[in-house]
N, C-alpha and C positions, 0 to 999 in steps of 0.2 A: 145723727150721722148714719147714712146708710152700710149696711152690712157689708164689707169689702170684697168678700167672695162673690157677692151677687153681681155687684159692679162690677167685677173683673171677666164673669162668665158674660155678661153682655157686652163688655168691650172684645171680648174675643169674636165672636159671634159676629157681631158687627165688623172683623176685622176678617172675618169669613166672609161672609159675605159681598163685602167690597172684591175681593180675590174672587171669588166666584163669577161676579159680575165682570171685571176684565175680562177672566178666560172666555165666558161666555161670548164677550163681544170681539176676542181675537177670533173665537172657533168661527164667529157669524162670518167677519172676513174670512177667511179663508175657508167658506163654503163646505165645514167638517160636521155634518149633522148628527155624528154619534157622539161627537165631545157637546154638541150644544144640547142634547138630551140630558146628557150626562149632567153637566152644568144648569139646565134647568131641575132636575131633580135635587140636586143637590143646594139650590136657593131654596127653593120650596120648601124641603126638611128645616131648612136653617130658617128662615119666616115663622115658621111655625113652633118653632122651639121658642124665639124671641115674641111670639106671639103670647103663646103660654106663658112666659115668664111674667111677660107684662100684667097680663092677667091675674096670676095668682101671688107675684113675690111684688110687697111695696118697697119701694127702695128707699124710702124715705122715713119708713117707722118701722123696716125690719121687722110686718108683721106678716106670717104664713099661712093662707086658708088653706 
């Protein structure tokens, strides 16, 4: 069974990210390039976290490099 904190740090993350991606795509309407910067950086960070995670924590045997 995998580690339940782990799962739940990627469910949120993911649950970031979807939020991100809306605003992003309301900012794009409405032609607001400071909030779509905003909103790109802030997917980017969040990829990147879940990128790592993927990488280093297995969720499946809860082992840690």
């Amino acid at each position: 069974m995998a580690n339940q904190y782990s799962v739940e740090i990627h469910q949120y993350i993911s649950e970031r990210i979807a939020a991100a991606t809306s605003a992003q795509k309301k900012a794009e309407a409405a032609n607001d390039s400071a909030a779509r910067r905003f909103y790109a950086g802030q997917l980017y960070e969040l990829e990147k976290i879940r990128e790592y995670m993927a990488q280093n924590i297995d969720l499946k045997t809860q082992k840690y490099y």
